[in-house]
C-alpha positions as CSV (number, residue, x, y, z in Angstrom):
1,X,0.0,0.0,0.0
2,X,2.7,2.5,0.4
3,X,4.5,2.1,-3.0
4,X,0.9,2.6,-4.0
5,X,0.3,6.0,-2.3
6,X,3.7,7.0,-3.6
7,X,2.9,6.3,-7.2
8,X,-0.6,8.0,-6.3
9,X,0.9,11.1,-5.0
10,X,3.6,11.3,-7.5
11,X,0.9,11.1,-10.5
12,X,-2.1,13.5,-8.6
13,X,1.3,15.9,-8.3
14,X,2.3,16.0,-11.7
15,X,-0.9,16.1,-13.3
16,X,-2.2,18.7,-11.0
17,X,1.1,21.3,-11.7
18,X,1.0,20.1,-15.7
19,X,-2.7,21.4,-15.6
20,X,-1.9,24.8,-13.8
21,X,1.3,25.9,-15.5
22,X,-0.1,25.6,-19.0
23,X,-3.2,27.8,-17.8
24,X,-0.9,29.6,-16.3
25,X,1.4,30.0,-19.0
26,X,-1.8,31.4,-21.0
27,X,-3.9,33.4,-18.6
28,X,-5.7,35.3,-21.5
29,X,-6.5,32.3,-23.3
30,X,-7.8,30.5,-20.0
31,X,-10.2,33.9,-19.4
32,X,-11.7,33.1,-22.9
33,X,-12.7,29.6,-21.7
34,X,-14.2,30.7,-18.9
35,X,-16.1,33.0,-20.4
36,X,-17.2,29.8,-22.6
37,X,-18.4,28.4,-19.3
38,X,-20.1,31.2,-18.7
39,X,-22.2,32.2,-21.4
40,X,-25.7,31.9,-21.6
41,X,-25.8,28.6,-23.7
42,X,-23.3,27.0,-21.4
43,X,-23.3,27.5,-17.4
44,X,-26.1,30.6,-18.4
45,X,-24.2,33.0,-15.5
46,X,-22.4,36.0,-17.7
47,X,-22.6,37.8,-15.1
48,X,-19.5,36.1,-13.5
49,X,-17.3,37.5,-16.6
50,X,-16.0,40.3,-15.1
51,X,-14.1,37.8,-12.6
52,X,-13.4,34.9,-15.3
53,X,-9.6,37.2,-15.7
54,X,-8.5,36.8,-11.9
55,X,-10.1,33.3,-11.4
56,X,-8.0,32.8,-14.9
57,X,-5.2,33.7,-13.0
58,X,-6.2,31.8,-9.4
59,X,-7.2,28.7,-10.3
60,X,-4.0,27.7,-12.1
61,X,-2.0,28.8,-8.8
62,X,-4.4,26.6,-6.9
63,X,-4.0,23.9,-8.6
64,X,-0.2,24.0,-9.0
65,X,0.0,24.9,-5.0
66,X,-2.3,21.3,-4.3
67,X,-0.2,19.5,-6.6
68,X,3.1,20.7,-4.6
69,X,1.8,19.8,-1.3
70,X,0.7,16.8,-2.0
71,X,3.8,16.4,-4.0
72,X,5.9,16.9,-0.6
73,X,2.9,15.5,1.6
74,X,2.4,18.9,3.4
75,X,-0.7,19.7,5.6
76,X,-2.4,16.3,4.4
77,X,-5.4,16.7,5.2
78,X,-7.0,19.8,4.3
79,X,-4.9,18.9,0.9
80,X,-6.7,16.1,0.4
81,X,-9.8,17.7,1.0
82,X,-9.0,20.4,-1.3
83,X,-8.0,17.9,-3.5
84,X,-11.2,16.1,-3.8
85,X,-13.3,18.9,-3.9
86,X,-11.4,20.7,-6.7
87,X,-11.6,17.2,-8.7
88,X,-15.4,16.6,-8.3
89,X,-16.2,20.4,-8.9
90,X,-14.2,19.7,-12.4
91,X,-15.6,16.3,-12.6
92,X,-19.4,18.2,-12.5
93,X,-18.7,21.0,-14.7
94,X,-17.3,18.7,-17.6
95,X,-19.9,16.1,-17.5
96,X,-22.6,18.9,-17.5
97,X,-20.9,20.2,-20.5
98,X,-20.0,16.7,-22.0
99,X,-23.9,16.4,-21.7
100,X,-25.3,19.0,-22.9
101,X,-23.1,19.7,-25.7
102,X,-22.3,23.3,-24.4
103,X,-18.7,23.5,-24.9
104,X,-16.7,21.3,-27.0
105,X,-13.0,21.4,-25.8
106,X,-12.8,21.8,-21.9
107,X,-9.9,23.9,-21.5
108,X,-8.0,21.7,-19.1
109,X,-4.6,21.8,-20.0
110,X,-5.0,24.9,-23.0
111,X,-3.8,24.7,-26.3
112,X,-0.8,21.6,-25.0
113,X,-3.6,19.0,-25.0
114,X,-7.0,20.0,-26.7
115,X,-9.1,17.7,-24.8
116,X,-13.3,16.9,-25.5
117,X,-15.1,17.3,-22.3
118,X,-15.8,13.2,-22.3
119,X,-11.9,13.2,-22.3
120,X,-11.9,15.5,-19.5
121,X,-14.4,13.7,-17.2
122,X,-12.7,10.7,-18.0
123,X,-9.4,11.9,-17.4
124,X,-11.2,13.3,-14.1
125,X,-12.3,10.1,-13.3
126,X,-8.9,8.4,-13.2
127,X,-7.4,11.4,-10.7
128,X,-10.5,10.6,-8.4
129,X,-9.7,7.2,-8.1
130,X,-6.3,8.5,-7.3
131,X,-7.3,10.8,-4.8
132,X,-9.7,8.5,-3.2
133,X,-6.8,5.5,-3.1
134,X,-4.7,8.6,-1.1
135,X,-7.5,9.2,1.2
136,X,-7.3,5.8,2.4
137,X,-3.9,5.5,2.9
138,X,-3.3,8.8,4.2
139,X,-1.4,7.2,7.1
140,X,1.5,6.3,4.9
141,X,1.4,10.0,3.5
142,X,4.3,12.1,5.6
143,X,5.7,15.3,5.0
144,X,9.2,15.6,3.4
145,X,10.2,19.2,5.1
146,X,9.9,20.5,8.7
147,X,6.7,22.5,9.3
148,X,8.7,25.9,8.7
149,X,10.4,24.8,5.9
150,X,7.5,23.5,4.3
151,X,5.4,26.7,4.5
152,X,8.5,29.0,3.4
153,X,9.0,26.3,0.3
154,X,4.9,26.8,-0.5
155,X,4.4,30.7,0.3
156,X,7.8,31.0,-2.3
157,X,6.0,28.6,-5.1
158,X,2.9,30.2,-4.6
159,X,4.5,33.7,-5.2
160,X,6.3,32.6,-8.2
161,X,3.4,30.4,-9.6
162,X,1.8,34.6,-9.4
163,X,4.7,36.2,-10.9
164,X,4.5,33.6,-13.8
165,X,1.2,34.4,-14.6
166,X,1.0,38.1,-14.2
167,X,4.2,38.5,-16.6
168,X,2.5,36.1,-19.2
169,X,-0.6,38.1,-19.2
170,X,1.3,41.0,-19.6
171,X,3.9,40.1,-22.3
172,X,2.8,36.8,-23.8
173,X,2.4,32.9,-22.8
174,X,6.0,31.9,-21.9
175,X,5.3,28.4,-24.2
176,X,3.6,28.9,-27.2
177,X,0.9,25.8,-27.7
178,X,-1.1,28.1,-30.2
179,X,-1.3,27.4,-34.1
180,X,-0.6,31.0,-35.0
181,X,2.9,30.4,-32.5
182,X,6.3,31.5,-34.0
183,X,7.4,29.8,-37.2
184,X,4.2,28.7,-38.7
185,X,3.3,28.8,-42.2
186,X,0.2,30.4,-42.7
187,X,-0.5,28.9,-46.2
188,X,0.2,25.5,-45.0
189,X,-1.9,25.8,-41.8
190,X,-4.8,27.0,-43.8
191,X,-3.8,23.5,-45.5
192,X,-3.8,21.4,-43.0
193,X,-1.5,18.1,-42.8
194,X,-3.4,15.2,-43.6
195,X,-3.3,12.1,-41.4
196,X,-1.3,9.1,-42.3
197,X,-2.9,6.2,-42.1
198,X,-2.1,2.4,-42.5
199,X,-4.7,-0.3,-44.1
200,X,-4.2,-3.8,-42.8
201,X,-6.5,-6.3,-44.7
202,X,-8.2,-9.7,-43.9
203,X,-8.8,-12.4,-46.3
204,X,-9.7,-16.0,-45.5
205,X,-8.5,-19.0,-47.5
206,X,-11.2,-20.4,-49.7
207,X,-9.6,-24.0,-49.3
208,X,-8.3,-24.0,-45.6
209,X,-10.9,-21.6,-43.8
210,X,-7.9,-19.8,-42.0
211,X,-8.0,-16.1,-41.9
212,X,-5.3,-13.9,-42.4
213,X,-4.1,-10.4,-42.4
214,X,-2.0,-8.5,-45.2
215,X,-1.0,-5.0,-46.3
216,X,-1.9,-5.5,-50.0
217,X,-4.1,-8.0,-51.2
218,X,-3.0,-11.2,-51.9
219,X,-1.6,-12.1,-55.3
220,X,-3.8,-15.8,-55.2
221,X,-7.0,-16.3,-56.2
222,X,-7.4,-18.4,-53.2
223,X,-8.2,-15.7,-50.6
224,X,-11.8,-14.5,-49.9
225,X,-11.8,-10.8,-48.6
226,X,-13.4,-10.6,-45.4
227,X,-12.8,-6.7,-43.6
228,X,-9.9,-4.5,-43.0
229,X,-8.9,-1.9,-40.2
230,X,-7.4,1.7,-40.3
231,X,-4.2,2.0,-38.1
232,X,-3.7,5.8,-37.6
233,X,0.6,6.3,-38.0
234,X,0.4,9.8,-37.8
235,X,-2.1,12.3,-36.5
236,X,-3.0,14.8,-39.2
237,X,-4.1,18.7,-38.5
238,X,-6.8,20.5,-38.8
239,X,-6.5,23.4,-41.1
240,X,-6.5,26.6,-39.0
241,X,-10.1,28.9,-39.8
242,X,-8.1,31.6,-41.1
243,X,-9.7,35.0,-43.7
244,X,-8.9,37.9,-44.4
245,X,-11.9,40.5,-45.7
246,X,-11.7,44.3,-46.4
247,X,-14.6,46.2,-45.1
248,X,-16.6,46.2,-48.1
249,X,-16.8,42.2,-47.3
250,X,-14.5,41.2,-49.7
251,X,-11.8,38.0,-49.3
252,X,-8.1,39.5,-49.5
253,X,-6.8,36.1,-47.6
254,X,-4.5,35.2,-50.3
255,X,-3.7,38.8,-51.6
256,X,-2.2,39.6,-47.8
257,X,-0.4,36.3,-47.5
258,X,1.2,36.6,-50.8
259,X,3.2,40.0,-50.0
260,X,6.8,39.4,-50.8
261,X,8.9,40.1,-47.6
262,X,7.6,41.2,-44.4
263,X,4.0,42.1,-43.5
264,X,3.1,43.4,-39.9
265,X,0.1,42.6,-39.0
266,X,-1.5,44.6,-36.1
267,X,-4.4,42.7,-34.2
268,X,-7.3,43.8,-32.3
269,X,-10.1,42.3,-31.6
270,X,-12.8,45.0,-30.3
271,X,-11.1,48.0,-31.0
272,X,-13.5,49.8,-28.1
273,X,-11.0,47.2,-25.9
274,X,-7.7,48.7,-27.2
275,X,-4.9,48.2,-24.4
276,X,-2.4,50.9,-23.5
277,X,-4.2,54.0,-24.7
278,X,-2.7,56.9,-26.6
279,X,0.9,56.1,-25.6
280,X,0.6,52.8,-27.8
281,X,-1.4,54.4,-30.4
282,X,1.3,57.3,-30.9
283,X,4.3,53.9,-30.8
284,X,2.0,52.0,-33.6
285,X,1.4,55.0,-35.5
286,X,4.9,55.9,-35.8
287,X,5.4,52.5,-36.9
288,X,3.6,51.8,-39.5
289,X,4.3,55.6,-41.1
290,X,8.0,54.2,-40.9
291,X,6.8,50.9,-42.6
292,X,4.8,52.5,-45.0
293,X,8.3,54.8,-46.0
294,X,9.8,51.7,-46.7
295,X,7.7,49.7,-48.6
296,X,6.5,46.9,-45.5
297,X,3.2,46.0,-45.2
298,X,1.4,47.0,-41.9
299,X,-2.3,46.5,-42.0
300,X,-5.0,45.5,-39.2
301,X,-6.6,43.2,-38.4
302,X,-10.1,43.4,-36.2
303,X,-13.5,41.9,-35.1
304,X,-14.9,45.8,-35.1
305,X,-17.7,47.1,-36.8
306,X,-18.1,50.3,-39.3
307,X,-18.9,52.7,-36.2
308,X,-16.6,51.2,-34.3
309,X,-13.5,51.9,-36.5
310,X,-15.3,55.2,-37.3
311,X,-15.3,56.3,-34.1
312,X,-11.5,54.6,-33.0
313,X,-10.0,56.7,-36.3
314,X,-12.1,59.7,-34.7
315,X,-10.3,59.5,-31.7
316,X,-6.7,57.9,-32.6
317,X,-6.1,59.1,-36.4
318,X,-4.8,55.5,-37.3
319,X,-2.2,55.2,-40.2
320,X,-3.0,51.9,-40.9
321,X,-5.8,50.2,-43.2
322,X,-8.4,47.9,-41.1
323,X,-9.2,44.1,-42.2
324,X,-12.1,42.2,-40.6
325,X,-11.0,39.1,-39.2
326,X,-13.0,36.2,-37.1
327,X,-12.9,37.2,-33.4
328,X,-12.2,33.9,-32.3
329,X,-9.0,33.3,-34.7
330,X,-8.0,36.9,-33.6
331,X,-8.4,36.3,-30.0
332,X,-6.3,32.6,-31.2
333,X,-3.5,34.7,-33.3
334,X,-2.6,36.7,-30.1
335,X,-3.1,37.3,-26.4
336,X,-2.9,40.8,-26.5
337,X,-5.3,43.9,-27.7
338,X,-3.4,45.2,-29.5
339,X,-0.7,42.7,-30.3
340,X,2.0,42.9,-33.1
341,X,2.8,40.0,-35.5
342,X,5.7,40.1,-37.9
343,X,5.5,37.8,-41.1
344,X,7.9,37.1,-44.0
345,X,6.5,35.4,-47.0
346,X,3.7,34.5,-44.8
347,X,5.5,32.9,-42.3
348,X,5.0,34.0,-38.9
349,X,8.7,35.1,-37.2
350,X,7.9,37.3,-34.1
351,X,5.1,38.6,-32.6
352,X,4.9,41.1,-29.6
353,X,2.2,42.4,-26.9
354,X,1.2,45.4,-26.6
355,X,3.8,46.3,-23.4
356,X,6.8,45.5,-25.5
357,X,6.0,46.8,-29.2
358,X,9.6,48.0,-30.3
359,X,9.9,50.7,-32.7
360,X,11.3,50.8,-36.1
361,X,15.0,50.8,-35.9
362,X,14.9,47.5,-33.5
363,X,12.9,45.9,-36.7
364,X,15.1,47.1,-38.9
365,X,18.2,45.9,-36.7
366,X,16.6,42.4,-35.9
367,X,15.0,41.7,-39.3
368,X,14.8,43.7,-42.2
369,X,18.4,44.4,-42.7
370,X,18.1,41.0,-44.7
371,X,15.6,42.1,-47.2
């Protein structure tokens, strides 16, 4: 029973500070999921939205916090507690939307693992079992510091488990799990990679009655096909959802993408939610007058209406052109509004949030001295 609490512990740890740090790692994106769960076709409470960005930044530090004290067996009881209640509030909210349909990919551990919600309650499941098989061998569950040594260890974790999140919400997930992450293609994304897949075949001998399996079929007229099955090799991807339309609804996708050299693509998705203010706008606006001098693209791309960009060029005076763009792709492409992507040849090289757009020179400097 003890090697069996160990191996409990050490997997309810792990999986507990996997989940959290990849939340963590991507508070925005966690904020969106939430909101998900709240909508009014999901969980129906909206009016919990305004919280879903510090609970996006709280449950990840609980989570990682439970999974180091159980980790080091520290204050095992009210962990386990903790840790039961955290896994049947999960286990309730996926199987409610796992039921219902309400939201398809649970949000568990981000964009790392895309799970269904069946996935997730199953994978739920599993870590109550876990939990449970700790609860009743608690007794062989001790702690590996002294109590001051223990609370110093967790009070430092929990502060850096904050620190981590606050300075990826503020200047981009430290791991990038998206699709629009650094170095992809954009034409081949919109492609997709097909799956590879294998084809083993089963024929039964006409003379013998024996049944046997082949790649190909056989070359003898002696073999009676009877089924086949698919053996996946490698897992394909899903193209990404991604257009392109100028305000008079017209597709530019592949007139954007096929710039020669670099493009800069600004990104915001409600313009009304612009981060940073003037001081920004004055950075971007310099910009993309220096881009324009020198023959790079810089455009926009938003989710915004006609009076919404009416009224954002009323007040800002923009030197940029405005795309529409699908607010979920947008909110996908970047967690940032605004947020600064650099392409060349379509091919996505840097991108930047809003805190930390650099001027002109350090472009020129970093990238298009090459051109």
């Amino acid at each position: 029973m003890k090697i069996i609490v160990r191996i409990c512990r050490f997997l309810v740890g792990v999986l507990f500070i996997f989940s959290g740090f990849v939340k963590a790692d991507d508070p925005l994106g966690f904020t969106y999921k939430l909101q998900e769960y709240f909508a009014k076709e999901a969980l129906n409470i909206p009016w919990l939205n305004g919280l879903a960005l510090p609970l996006a930044i709280a449950i990840p530090i609980v989570e990682m916090v439970l999974g180091l004290m159980i980790f080091i067996g520290a204050r095992k009881k009210i962990t386990l507690w903790l840790l039961l209640l955290t896994i049947l509030f999960f286990s309730f909210l996926t199987l409610y939307t796992a039921l219902y349909n309400k939201v398809t990919e649970c949000g568990c551990f981000g964009d790392a693992i895309p799970m269904t919600a069946w996935a997730s309650f199953g994978k739920n499941m599993v870590l109550l079992v876990l939990i449970l098989i700790l609860f009743a061998g608690r007794s062989y569950i001790n702690p590996a510091f002294r109590k001051g040594t223990e609370g110093t260890a967790i009070l430092l974790f929990t502060a850096v488990s904050f620190i981590f999140s606050l300075y990826c919400y503020n200047y981009l997930p430290v791991i990038d799990f998206r699709p629009y992450k650094v170095g992809t293609d954009m034409k081949q994304a919109m492609k997709g990679i097909p799956e590879i897949d294998k084809y083993y075949y089963t024929y039964q001998n006409k003379t013998t009655g024996v049944k046997k399996e082949f790649e190909t079929a056989p070359d003898s007229n002696g073999w009676k096909y009877v089924s086949y099955r698919t053996v996946t090799i490698k897992k394909g991807i899903d193209p990404v959802d991604f257009n392109i339309n100028s305000l008079s609804d017209e597709n530019v996708t592949d007139s954007i993408l096929n710039i020669p050299g670099y493009t800069l693509l600004l990104i915001s998705v409600h313009l009304k939610e612009w981060g940073g203010g003037r001081e920004v706008m004055h950075k971007i606006n310099e910009l993309a007058q220096q881009c324009r001098n020198n023959n790079i693209g810089f455009i926009c791309l938003t989710n915004s209406g006609e009076d919404e960009i009416a009224a954002f060029t009323k007040a800002y005076n923009p030197q940029f052109q405005f795309f529409n763009t699908d607010e979920v792709v947008l909110k996908t492409m970047i967690r940032s509004n605004p947020g600064l992507i650099l392409m060349k040849n379509a091919v996505i090289i840097a991108d930047w949030h809003f805190h930390s757009i650099p001027d002109y020179n350090k472009l020129k400097q970093a990238y298009f001295h090459t051109t």
